[in-house]
N, C-alpha and C positions, 0 to 999 in steps of 0.2 A: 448309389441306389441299391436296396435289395427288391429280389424277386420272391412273392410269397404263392404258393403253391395250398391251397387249403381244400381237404375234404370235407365237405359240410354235410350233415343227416338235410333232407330235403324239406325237412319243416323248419330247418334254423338257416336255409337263405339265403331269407331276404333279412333277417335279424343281421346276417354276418354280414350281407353287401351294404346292407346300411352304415353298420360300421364304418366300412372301407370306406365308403363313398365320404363322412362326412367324418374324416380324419383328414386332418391337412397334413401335406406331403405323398397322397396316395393320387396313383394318376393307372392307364392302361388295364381299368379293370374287366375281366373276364368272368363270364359265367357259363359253363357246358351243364347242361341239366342235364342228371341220368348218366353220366359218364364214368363216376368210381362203379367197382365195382367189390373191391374189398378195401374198406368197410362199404357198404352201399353209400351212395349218396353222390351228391354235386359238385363239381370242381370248381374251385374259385378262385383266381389267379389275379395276382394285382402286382403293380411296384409300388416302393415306399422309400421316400427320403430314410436314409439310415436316421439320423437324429426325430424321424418321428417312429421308428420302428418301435423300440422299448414297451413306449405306451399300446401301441395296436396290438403287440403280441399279447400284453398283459390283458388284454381288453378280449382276443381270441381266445386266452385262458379263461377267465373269469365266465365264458359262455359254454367253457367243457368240451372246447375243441379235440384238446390232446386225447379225451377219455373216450369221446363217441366220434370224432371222425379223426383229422391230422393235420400239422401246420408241416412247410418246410420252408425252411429260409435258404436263400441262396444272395450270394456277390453278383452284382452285375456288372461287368470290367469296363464292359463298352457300351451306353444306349447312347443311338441317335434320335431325340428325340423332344422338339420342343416342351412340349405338356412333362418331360419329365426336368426339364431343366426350372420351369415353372413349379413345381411341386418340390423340388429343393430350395425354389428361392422365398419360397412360400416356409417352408420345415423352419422351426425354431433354431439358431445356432447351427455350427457345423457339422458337418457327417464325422471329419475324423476324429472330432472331440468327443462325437456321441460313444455314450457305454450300452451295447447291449446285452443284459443281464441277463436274461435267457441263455445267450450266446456264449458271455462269459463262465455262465455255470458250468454247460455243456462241456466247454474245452477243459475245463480244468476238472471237472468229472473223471473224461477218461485221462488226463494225464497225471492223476492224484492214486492211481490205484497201486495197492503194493501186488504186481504182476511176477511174473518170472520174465518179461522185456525189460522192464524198470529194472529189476534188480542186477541182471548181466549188465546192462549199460553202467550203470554203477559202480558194481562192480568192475568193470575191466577200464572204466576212467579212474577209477581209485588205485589199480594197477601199475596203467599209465604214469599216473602222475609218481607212483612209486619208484620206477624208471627212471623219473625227471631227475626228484632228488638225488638219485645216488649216481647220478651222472651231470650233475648240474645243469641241465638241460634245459633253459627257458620255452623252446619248442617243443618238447613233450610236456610239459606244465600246462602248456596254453592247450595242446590239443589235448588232454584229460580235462581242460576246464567246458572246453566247446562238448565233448562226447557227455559229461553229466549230466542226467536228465532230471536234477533236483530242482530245478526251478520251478516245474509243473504242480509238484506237491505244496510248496510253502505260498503257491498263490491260489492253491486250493484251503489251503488253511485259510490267507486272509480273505476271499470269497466266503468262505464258510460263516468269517465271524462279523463280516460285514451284512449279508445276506441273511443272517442267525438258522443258518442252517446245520444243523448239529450233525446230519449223517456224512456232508460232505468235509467239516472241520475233522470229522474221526476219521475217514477215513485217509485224507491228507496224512494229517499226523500222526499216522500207523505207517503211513509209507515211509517218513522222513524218519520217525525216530527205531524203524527195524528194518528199513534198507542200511542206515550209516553203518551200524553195528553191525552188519551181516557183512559186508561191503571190507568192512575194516579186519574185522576175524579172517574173510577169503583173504585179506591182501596179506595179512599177519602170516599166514600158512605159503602163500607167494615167493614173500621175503624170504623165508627160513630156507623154503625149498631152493631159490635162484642161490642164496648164501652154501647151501648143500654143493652143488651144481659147481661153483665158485665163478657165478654170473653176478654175483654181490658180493663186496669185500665191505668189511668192518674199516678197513682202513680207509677206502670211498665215502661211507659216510662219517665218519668222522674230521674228515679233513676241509677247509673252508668250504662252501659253497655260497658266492656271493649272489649268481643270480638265486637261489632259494630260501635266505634264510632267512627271508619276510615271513615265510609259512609258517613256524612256530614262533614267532614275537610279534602277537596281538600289539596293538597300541592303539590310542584314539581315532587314529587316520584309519585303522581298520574297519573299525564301528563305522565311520563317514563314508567310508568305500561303499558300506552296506547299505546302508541308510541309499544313498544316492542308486545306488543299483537297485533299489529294492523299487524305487518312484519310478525308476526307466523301463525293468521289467514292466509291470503291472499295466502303465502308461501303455507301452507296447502290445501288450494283450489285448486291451479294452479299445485300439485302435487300428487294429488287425496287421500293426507293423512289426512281422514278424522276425525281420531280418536284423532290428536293435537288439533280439533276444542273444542274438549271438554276440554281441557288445557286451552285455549282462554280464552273461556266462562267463567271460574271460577278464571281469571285473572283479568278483572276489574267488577267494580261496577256499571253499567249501570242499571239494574232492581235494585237492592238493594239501590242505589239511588234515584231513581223514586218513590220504597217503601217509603223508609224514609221520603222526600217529601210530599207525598201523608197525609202520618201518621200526619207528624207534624203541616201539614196545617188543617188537622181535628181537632186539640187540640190547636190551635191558636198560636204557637209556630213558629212564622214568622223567627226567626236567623236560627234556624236549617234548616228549608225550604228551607231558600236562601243560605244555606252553601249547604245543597243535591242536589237542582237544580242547581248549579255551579260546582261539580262532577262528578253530569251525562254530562254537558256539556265537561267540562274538557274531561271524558272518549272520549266522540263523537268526538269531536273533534280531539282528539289523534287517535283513530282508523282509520279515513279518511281520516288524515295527512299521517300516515306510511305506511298505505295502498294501497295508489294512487303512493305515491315515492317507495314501494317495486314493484308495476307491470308494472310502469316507467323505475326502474332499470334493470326487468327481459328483458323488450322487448327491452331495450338495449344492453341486454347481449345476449341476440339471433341473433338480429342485428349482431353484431361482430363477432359470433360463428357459425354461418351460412354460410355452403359452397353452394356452386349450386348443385341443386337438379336433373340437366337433364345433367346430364355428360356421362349417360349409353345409349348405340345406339340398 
């Protein structure tokens, strides 16, 4: 269930409790007249089956909620409550299958921004992971893959192109394609400087590395890694199961590539460079692929499974 929090101007109501009222999946609704006080206006509090949420909020926009008063959405972990267990079973389809698009914009808004957070994170997993290889290190690999926060961006691109929202596809792909580059140049000055130091030997990375030498030899299973990561992340977003993200994350090589990259272009080892920057691509590419077709497919399958929402008088 979510919990909707609305300030309404005091001439839109009874317009907005109508709504609420004859929206199936909406139950515990509230009205305090006179209660806001910036913006002025009424407070109007209701729950809502998540899989009927999408539409009400759309429905709250469409009346000019956001511009002249305010929605908030909130999780509700725990109701005891029959009318609300009635108002799910009443809601079209599942709560965890429901995508809501409001929601999913939001998150992936702030986590699409090229920031100075974003970019140290990035940076120091791209580091990381530079550690890994030259020490063959599967445990720093996996923790530079968990620490990158590029996953945020590339589902802000597929959001963007699904959604056809052009401010948030640019700004995604302002993060993705001038954090890697930035990310890679600091790790490039890393290496040289740890190789100065004689924290890095030439002679370490050039000698086997069996747990890393998947990160510069793309192959087809690379592409499918992506692919298939690309459907779990996204899935996980639009289902608020956050803790798959960290599954994702340590599914492909996108930083650990960038590392590698980064590494073999400091020691002038051009083959490896352009086999790692053809894996991170591979990756990228793969995530935006499956990603943009998994939130294509969900809002089709909403589509379909979608009954009418004002059937109650």
């Amino acid at each position: 269930m979510l919990h909707l929090r609305i300030i309404a101007p005091a001439d839109r109501t009874q317009e907005v409790t109508a709504l609420l009222r004859g929206t199936v999946g909406t139950t515990h609704l509230v009205v305090l007249e006179g209660a806001a006080r910036d913006p002025a206006g009424d407070v109007v509090m209701c729950d809502v089956a998540r899989e009927a949420g999408d539409d009400l909020l759309a429905g709250l926009r469409e009346m000019g909620l956001p511009e002249h008063g305010a929605v908030a959405v909130e999780d509700i972990d725990l109701s005891l409550s029959t009318r609300a267990e009635q108002a799910e079973a009443q809601a079209p389809g599942e709560g965890v299958d429901a995508v809501l698009w409001e929601s999913l914009t939001e998150a992936t808004h702030e986590e699409s921004r090229l920031t100075l957070t974003y970019l140290t994170f990035l940076t120091v997993a791209t580091m990381l992971a530079a550690c890994g290889v030259i020490s063959d290190s599967a445990v720093l690999i996996v923790g530079a893959m968990v620490v990158g926060p590029e996953f945020g961006p590339l589902a802000g691109v597929c959001t963007g192109i699904v959604r056809r929202a052009p401010r948030l596809l640019w700004r995604s792909a302002v993060a993705v394609l001038v954090g890697f580059p930035v990310a890679m140049l600091l790790t490039g000055a890393f290496c040289v400087l740890m190789d100065a130091l004689g924290l890095f030997e030439y002679a370490d990375f050039v000698k086997p590395h069996p747990m890393t030498d998947f990160i510069w030899k793309p192959d087809p299973l690379s592409f499918v890694v992506a692919l298939l990561a690309g459907v779990a992340g996204i899935v996980s977003l639009t289902s608020a199961k956050s803790g798959a993200l960290v599954g994702v994350a340590i599914s492909v090589t996108t930083v650990p590539a960038a590392a590698n990259a980064a590494l073999a272009l400091s020691y002038g080892n051009l083959a490896e460079t352009g086999g790692s920057f053809l894996q991170l691509l591979v990756n990228l590419a793969g995530i935006v692929l499956a990603g943009t077709l998994t939130l294509l497919g969900q809002k089709l399958f909403w589509a379909y499974k979608r009954r009418p929402l004002t059937v109650r008088s």
